[in-house]
C-alpha positions as CSV (number, residue, x, y, z in Angstrom):
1,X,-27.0,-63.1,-7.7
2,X,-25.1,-62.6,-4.5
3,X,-23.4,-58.9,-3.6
4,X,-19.8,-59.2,-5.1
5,X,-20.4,-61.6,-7.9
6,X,-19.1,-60.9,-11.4
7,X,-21.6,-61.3,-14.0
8,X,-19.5,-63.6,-17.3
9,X,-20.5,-63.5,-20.7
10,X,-21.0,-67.4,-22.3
11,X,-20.2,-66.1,-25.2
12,X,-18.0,-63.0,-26.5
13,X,-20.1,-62.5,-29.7
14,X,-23.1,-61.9,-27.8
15,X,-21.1,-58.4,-25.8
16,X,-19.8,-57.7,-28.9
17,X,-23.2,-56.2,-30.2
18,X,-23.9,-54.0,-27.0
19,X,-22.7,-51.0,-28.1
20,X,-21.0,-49.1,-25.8
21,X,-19.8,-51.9,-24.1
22,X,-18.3,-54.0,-26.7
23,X,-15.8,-50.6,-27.5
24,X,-14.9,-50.8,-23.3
25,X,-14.4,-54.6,-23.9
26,X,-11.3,-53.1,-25.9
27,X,-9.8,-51.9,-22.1
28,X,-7.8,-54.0,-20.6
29,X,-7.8,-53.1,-17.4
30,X,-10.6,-53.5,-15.3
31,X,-11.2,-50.4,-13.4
32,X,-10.4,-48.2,-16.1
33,X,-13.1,-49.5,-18.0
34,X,-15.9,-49.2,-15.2
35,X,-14.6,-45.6,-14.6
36,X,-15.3,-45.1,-18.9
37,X,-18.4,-46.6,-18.7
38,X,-19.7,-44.5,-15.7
39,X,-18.6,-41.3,-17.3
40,X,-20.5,-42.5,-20.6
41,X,-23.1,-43.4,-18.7
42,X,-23.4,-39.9,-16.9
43,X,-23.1,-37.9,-19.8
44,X,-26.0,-40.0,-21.2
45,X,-28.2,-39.7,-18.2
46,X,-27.8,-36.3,-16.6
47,X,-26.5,-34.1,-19.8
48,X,-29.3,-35.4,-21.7
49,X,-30.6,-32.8,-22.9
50,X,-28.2,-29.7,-21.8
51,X,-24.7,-29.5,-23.2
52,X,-22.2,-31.4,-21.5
53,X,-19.4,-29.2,-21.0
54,X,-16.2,-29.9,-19.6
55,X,-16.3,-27.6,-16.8
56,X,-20.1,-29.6,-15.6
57,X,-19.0,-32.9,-16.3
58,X,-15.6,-32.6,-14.1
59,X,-17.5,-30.6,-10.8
60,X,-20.4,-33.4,-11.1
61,X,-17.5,-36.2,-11.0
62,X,-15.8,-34.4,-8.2
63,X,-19.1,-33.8,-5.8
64,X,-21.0,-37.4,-6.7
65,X,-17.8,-39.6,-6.9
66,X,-15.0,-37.6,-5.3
67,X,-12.7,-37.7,-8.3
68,X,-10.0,-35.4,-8.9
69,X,-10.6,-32.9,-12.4
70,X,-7.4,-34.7,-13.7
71,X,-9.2,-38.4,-13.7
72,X,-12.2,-37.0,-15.2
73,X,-10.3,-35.2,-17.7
74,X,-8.0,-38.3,-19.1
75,X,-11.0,-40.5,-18.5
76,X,-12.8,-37.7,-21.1
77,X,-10.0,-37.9,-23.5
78,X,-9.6,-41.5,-23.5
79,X,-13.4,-41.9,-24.6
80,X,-12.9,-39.5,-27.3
81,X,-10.0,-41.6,-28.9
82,X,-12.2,-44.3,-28.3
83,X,-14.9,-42.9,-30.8
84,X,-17.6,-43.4,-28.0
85,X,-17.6,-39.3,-27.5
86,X,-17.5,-36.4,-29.4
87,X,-15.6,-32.9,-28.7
88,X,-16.3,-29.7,-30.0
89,X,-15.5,-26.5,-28.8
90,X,-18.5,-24.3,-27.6
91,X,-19.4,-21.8,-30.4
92,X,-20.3,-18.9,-27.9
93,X,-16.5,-18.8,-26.5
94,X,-14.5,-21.0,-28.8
95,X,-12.5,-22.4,-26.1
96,X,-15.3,-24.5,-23.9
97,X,-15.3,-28.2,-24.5
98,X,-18.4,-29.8,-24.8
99,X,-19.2,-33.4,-25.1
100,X,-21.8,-35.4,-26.8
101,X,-22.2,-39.2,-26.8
102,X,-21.7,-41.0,-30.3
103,X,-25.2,-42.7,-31.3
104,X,-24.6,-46.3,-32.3
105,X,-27.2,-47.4,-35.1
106,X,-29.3,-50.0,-34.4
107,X,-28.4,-53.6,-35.3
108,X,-31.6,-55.1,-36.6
109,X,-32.0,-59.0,-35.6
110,X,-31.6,-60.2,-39.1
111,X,-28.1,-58.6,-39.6
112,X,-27.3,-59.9,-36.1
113,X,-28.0,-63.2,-36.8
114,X,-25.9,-63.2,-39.7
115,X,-22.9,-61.9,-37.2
116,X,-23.4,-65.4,-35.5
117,X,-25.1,-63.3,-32.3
């Protein structure tokens, strides 16, 4: 696979059982669904095992991607309408969003084999 290729899915059943990215198949448009996936993504990898508050997640977005607070922010929202994160407020303030990624169960092989994967 050459730099700049697209990878394409044969089939659309087969994305639909990924997860996270068979809710971001739902986006329409392109590049709002790579900037979802890559705030997922971060939240997954370096919030692992600290709260993800707001306030972190938007200054990490701004140094490592140079977004603006405002894209990271609707990008946030939009993932909690989407069901792929949760919001709460921080307990020690009240008023501190944090953020925690929705686990998907697991789809065992027998079940996805009945789903015509």
């Amino acid at each position: 696979m050459r730099k700049g290729d697209r990878l394409r899915f044969g089939s659309r059943r087969m994305a639909r059982l990924k997860g996270l990215w068979s809710i971001l198949g739902e986006v329409q448009e392109p590049e709002e669904r790579e900037d979802l996936a890559l705030v997922a993504t971060t939240i997954q990898v370096h919030f692992a095992n600290v709260k993800a508050r707001e306030r972190a997640i938007v200054e990490f977005m701004a140094v490592r991607f140079r977004w603006p607070a405002s894209r990271t922010r609707r990008r946030l929202a939009t993932l909690v309408d989407l069901g792929v994160l949760r919001c709460a407020r921080d307990l020690a303030d009240n008023w501190t969003k944090v953020f925690e990624v929705v686990d998907r169960p697991h789809v065992p092989a027998t079940l996805a084999l009945e789903l015509g994967a």
